[in-house]
C-alpha positions as CSV (number, residue, x, y, z in Angstrom):
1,X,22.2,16.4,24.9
2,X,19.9,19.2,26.3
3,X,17.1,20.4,24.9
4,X,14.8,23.6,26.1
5,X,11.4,23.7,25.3
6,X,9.5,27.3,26.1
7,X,6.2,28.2,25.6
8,X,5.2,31.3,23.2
9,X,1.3,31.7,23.6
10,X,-1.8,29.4,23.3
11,X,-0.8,26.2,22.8
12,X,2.5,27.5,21.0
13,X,6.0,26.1,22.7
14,X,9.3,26.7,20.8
15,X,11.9,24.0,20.8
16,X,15.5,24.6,21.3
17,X,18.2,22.3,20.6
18,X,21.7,23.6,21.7
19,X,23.4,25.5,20.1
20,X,20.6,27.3,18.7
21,X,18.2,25.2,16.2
22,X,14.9,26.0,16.3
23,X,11.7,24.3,15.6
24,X,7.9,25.5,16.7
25,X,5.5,23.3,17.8
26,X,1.5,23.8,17.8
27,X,-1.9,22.5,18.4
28,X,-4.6,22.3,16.2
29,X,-7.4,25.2,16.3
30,X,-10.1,22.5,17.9
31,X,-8.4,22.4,20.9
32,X,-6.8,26.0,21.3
33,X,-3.7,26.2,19.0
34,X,-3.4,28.1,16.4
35,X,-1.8,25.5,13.9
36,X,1.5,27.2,13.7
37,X,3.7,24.7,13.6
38,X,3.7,20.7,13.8
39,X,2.1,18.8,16.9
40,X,4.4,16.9,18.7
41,X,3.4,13.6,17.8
42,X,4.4,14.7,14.2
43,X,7.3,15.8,15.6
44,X,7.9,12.1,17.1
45,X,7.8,10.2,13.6
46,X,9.7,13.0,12.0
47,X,12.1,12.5,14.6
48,X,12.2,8.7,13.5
49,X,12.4,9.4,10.3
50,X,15.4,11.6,10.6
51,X,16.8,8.9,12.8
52,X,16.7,5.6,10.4
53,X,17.1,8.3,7.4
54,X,20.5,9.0,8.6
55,X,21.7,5.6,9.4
56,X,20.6,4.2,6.1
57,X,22.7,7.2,4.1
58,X,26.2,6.0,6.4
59,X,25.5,2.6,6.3
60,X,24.4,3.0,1.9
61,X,27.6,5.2,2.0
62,X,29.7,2.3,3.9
63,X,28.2,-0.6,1.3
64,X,29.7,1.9,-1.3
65,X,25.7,2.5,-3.1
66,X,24.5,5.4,-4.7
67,X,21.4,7.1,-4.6
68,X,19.3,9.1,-6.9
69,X,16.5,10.0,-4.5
70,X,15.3,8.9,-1.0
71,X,12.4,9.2,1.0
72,X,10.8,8.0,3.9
73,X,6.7,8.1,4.6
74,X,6.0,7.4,7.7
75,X,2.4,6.6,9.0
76,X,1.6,6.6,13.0
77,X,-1.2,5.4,14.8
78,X,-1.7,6.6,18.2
79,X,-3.9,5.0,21.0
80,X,-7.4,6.6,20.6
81,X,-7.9,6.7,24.6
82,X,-5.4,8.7,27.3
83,X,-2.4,8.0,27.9
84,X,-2.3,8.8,23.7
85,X,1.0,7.1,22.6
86,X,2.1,5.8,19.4
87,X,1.0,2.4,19.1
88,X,1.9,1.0,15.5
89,X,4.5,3.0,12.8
90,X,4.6,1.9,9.4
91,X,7.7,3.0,7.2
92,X,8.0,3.3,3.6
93,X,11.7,3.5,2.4
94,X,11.2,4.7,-1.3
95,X,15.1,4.9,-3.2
96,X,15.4,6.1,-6.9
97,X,18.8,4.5,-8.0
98,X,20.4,3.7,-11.7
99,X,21.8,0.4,-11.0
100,X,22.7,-1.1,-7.5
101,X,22.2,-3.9,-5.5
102,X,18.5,-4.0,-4.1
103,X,19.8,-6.4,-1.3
104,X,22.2,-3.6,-0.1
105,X,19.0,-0.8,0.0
106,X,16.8,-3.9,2.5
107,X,20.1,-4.9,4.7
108,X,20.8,-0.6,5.5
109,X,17.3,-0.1,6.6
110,X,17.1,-3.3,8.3
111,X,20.3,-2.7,10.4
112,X,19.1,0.7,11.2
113,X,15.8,-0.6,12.8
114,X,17.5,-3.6,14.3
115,X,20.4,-1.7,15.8
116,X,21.4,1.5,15.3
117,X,18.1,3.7,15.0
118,X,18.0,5.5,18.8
119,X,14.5,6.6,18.2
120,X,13.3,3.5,16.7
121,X,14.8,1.5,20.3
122,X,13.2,4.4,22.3
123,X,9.6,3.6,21.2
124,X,7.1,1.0,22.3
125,X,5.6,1.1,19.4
126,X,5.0,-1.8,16.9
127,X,7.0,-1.0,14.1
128,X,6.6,-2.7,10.4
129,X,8.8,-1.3,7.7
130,X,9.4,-2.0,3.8
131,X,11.8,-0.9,1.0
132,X,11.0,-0.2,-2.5
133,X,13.7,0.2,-4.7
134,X,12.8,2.0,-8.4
135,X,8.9,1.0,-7.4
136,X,9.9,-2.2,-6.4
137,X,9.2,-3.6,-3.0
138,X,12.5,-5.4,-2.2
């Protein structure tokens, strides 16, 4: 895998994954960016978000389950003091399904963060996650 990263102006650096995707990153105004784009912590929870999101639609897919809608909210905490790393994640898996077995929505996401996720098993940080299946926490 090889990424580039290159920086624009200010605070502003463009990320570059090969072959060519594209994704800006920024600081906030308060200390010099111009808020252009997200910050890269954002970008590190999106990134696990992505991540899990994609193993739970193989696995879902595997298990034969359909989906109406799917969505993650993710919530970081970062140290307060330098070195500033993500200390705690909370994850929100939120499914909108006709029908289905709940079961089969919990034991996706649970393989993902157990095994599969790469971003997930690249983190130190404590990470607490729950499913909710048609407003249900399963």
């Amino acid at each position: 895998m090889q990424i580039t990263v290159i920086h624009r102006e200010g605070m502003s650096f463009e990320g570059i994954a090969h072959p060519g995707h594209r994704v800006v990153m920024d600081a906030a105004e308060a200390v010099g960016g111009e808020n252009r784009g997200p910050k890269p912590g954002q970008m590190l929870l999106m990134a696990l978000g992505g991540c899990t999101g994609m193993d739970v639609v193989s696995l879902l897919r595997k298990f034969g389950v359909t989906w109406k809608k799917f969505v993650i909210e993710l919530e970081g905490e970062f140290n307060s003091e330098h070195p500033r790393y993500l200390k705690k994640v909370n994850l929100l898996y939120r499914f909108r399904t006709e029908g289905g077995e709940p079961e089969k929505f919990k034991l996706a996401v649970q393989k993902s963060m157990e095994k599969y996720s790469v971003v997930r098993h690249s983190l130190k940080a404590e990470v607490e996650w729950r499913v909710e299946v048609n407003g249900e926490i399963v």
